[in-house]
C-alpha positions as CSV (number, residue, x, y, z in Angstrom):
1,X,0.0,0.0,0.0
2,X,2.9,2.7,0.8
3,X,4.8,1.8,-2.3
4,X,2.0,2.3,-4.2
5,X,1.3,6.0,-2.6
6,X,4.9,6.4,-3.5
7,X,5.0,5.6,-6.8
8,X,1.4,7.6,-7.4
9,X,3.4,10.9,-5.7
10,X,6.7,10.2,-7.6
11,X,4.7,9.8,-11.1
12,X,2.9,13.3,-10.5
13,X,5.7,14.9,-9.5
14,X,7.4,13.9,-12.7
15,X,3.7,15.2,-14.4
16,X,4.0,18.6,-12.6
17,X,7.8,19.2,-13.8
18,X,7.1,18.1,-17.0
19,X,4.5,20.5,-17.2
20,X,6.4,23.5,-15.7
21,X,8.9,23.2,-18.7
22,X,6.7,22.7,-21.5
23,X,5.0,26.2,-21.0
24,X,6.5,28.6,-23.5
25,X,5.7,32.3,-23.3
26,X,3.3,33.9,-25.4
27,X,2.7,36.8,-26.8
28,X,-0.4,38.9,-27.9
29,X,-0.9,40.1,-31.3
30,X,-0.2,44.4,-30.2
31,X,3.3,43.0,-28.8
32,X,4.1,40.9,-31.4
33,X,3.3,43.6,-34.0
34,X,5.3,46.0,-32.0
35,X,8.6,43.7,-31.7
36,X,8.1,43.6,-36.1
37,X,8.2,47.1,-36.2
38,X,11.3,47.5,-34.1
39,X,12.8,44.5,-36.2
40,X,12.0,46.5,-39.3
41,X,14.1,49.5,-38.3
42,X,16.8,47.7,-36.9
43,X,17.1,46.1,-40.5
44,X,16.7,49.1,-42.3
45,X,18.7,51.3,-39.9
46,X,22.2,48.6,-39.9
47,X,21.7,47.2,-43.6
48,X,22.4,48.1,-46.9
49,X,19.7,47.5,-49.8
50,X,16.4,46.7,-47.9
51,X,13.5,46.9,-50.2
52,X,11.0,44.8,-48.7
53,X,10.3,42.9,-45.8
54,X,8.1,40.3,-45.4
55,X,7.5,38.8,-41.4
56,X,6.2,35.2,-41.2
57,X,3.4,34.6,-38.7
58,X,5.8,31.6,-36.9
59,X,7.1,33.3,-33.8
60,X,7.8,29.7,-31.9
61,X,10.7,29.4,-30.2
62,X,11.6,26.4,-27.9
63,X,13.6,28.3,-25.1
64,X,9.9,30.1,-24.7
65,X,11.1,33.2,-26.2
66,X,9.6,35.4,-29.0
67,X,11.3,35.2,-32.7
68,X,11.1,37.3,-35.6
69,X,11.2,35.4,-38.8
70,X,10.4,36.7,-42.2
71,X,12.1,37.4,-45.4
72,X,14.1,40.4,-47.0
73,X,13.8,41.4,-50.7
74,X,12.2,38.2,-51.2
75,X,15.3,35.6,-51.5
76,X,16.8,36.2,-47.9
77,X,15.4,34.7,-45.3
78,X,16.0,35.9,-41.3
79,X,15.0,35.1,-37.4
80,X,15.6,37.3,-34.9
81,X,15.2,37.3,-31.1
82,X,13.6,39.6,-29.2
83,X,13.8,40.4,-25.3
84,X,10.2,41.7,-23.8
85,X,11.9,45.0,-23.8
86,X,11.6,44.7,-27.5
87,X,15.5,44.6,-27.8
88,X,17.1,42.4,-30.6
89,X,19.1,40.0,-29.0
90,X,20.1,37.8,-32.0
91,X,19.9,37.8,-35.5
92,X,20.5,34.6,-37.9
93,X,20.9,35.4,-41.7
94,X,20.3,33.4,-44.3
95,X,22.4,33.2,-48.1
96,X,22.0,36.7,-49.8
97,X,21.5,38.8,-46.7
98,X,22.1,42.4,-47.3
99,X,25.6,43.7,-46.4
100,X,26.0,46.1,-43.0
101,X,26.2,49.7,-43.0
102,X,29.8,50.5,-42.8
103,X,28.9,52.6,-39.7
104,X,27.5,49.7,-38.2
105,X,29.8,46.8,-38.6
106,X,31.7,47.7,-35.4
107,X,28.7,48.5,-33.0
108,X,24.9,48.2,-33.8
109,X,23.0,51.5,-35.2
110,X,20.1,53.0,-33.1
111,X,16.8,51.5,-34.1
């Protein structure tokens, strides 16, 4: 009888951590639409070339984060992660991603 009280407390203990780390952020559509607009002139403000940019609606991100993903002049693709102070933290670019700003290859241009 107490190993089976045991076993019952061990298994929803595993439930309950299981659960704790499986709950990602998330992230309404005005702050979502707000962390695009700051990624947009952080582009714009530290790139060369940037005609058009195009934001994909996937914002997942496993670490429970929010992520920026879309595309630049339609054969560039980029992710970029944002702090919920709307900060770029990260950038990843993809083959044919406009050069930087010469004025913003050593430090990163306001935005």
């Amino acid at each position: 009888m107490k190993k089976t009280h045991l076993i019952t407390i061990v298994f929803i203990i595993l439930l309950g951590g299981c659960n704790v780390n499986s709950n990602n952020e998330t992230y309404d559509q005005e702050f979502i639409t707000k962390a695009e607009k700051k990624a947009e002139s952080y582009l714009r403000n530290n790139y060369k070339n940037i005609d058009k940019i195009k934001f994909s609606d996937d914002h997942s991100n496993p670490m429970g984060g929010l992520v920026i993903r879309g595309t630049i002049n339609d054969n560039s693709n980029f992710s970029m992660d944002v702090d919920d102070s709307l900060k770029i933290i990260a950038i990843s670019e993809g083959e044919n991603f406009p050069e930087e700003k010469d004025e913003c290859k050593d430090k990163t241009c306001d935005y």
